[in-house]
C-alpha positions in Angstrom: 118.8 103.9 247.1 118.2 99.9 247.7 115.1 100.6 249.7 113.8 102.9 247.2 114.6 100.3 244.4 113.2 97.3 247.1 109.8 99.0 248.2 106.7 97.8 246.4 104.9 100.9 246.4 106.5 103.3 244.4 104.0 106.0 244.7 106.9 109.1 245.9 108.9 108.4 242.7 105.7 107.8 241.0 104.9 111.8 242.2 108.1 113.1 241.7 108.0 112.2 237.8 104.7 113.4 237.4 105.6 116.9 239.1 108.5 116.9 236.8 106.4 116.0 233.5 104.4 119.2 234.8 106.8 121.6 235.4 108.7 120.4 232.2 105.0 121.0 230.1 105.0 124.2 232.1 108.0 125.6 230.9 108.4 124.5 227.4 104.8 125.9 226.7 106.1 129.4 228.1 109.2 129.5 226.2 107.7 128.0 222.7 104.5 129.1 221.6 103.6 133.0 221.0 100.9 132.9 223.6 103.4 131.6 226.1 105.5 135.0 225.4 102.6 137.0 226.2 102.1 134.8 229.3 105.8 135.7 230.4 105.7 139.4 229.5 102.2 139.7 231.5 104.0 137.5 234.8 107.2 140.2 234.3 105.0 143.2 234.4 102.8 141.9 237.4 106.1 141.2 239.1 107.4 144.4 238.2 104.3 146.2 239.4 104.5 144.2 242.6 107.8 144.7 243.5 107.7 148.2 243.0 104.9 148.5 245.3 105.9 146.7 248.1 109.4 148.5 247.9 108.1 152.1 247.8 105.6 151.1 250.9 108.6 149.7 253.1 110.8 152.6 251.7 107.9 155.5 253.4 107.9 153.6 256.5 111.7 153.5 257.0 112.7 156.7 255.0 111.7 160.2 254.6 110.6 159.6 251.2 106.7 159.3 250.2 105.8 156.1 248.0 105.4 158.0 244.7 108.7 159.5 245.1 109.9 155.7 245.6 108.0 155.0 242.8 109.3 157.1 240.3 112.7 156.1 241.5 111.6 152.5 240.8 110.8 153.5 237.5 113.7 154.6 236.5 115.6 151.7 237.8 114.0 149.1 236.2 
């Protein structure tokens, strides 16, 4: 911690509040304007989407099960 406090250039700390500032802007606009609500429903459904296809192409590689049947399964999970 001394060195940190005894270096003249401060430019890691300097970056490390910034990225924080960011990621602080970041999530506060998701979680308190309407828009950012759409922004987090849109990111759930894409992740969603995603996950189910990447499970249902591992699961017809490693089961007898096609992807659509993997698929449907997905869907009724989540």
């Amino acid at each position: 911690m001394n060195k940190l406090l005894k270096n003249e250039k401060h430019t890691g700390l300097i970056a490390v509040v910034t990225a924080g500032a960011l990621v602080s802007g970041a999530i506060a606009y998701l979680y308190l304007t309407k828009s950012g609500q759409e922004s987090r429903d849109k990111a759930k459904h894409a992740l969603k989407e995603a996950l189910k296809n990447h499970a249902s192409e591992f699961g017809s590689k490693k089961t007898p099960f096609s992807q659509k049947t993997i698929k449907t399964l997905l869907d009724k999970i989540l």
